[in-house]
N, C-alpha and C positions, 0 to 999 in steps of 0.2 A: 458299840459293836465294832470291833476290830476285823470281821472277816466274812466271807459269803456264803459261808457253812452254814447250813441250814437242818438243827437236831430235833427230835421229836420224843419228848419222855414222857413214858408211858405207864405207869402206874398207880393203882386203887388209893392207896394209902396217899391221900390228898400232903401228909406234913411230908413223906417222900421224895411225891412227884416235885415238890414247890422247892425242897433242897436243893436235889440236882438242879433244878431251873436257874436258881439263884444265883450255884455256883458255875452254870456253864453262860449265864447269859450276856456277862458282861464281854467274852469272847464270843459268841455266836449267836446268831440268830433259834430263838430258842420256842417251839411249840408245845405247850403240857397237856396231856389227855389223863383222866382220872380213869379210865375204864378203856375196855377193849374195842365198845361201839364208837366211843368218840375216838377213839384211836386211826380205825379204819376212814372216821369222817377229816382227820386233819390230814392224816399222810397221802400225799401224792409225788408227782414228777419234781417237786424242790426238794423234798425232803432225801438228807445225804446220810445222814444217821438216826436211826433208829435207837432208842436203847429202851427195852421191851421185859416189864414184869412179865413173871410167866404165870402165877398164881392170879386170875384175878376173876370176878364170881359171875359179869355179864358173858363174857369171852376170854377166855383161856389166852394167853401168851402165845400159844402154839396156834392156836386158832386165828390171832391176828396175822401171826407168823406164814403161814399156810394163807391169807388173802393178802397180804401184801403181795408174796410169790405169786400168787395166779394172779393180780392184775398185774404184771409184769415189772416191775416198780425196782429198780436197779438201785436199792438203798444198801446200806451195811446194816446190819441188823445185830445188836447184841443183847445176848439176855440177860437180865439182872435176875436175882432170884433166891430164895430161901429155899427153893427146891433144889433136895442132893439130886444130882444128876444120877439118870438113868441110862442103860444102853439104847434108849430110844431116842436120845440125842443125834446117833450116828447118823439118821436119815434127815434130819431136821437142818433147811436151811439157812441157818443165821452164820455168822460171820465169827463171834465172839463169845464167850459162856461166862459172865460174874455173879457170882455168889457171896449175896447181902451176909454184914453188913459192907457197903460201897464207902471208901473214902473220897476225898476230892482228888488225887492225885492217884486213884483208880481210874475214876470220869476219866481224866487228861490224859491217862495212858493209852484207854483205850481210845479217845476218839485221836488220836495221834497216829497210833496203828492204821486204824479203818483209813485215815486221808493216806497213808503209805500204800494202803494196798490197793487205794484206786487207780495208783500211778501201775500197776504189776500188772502182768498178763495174766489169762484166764486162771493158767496153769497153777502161776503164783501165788491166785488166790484161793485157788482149791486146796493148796499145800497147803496153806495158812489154817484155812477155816478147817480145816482135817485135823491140823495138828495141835490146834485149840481144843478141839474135842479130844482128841487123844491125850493131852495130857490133864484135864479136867478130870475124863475117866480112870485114868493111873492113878491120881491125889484123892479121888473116892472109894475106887473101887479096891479090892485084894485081889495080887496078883493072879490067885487060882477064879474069882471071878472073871478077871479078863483072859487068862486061859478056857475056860469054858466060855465063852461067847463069841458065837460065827461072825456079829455085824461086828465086835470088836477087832475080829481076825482079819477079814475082810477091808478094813479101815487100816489098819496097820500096811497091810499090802497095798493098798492103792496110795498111801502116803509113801511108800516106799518108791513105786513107782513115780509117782511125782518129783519126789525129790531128784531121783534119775532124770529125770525131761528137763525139771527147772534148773537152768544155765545163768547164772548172773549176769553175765555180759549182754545177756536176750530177755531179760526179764524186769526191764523197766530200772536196772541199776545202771546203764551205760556211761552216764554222764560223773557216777560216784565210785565205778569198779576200782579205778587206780587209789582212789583216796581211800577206803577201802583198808587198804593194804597199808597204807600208809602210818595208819590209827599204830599198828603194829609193829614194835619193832623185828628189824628182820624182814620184814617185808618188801617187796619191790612192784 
């Protein structure tokens, strides 16, 4: 184990859960729960990523989703999942949205993001997890579906607003703003 990351994967499908294990554990500190009850029994205060079937038949994804939040449990939480997204993601607190099948270098992406966004302020992260959803539900859904839908509408505006407040320079890039620029040519 190369790092103090500490991940929790969470899905029924026992040859699944043991994939991902496989392939995150030789980087991470890595907990597998086959169900949603052992899920709620393994994650606590170490655990940094979550990554969370949402289909599964003791406790729903959402359900674990929704007690991880009430015990207070400041993990990143992303969903893996066979389920097409619905607009009832907008209100749902996770972090990230993948839709099986998962490669390995999905895993790596996303827990790469989630350790990014711990370094971000609040606002940053709000941006983020908004704009995960938002564009999950563009890649599903048809454009006059997302015309007709309030919590769609509503999610666009306050991503917009966000985007407004989050400032680079204040938002956990200080140390990288110049470099930044750099990447770039033309830039200064």
């Amino acid at each position: 184990m190369t790092d103090e990351l500490t991940i929790l994967i969470v899905d029924d499908e026992r040859d699944i859960a043991d994939l991902y294990t496989t392939w995150l554990e030789m980087d991470y500190g890595v907990r597998t729960a086959y169900g949603g009850e052992e899920a709620l029994e393994k994650v606590d205060e170490d655990v940094d990523i979550v990554f969370l079937d949402r289909q599964m038949p003791d406790y729903s994804g959402d359900e674990v989703l929704e007690r991880i939040r009430a015990q207070g449990l400041d993990c990143r939480v992303v969903m893996v999942t066979a389920v097409d997204p619905d607009f009832d993601i907008v209100s749902m607190e996770f972090d990230d949205y993948l839709t099986k099948p998962i490669m390995r270098d999905d895993l790596d992406d996303a827990v790469g993001s989630m350790r990014e966004r711990d370094e971000y302020n609040e606002t940053l992260q709000e941006y983020y997890a908004l704009s995960s959803k938002k564009a999950t539900l563009e890649a599903e859904k048809t454009p006059s579906e997302l015309q007709d839908s309030e919590e769609y509408q509503e999610m666009v505006e306050r991503v917009e607003e966000l985007e407004a407040e989050a400032d680079p320079a204040t938002a956990g890039f200080e140390d990288d703003y110049d470099s930044l620029f750099q990447e770039f040519p033309g830039g200064e």
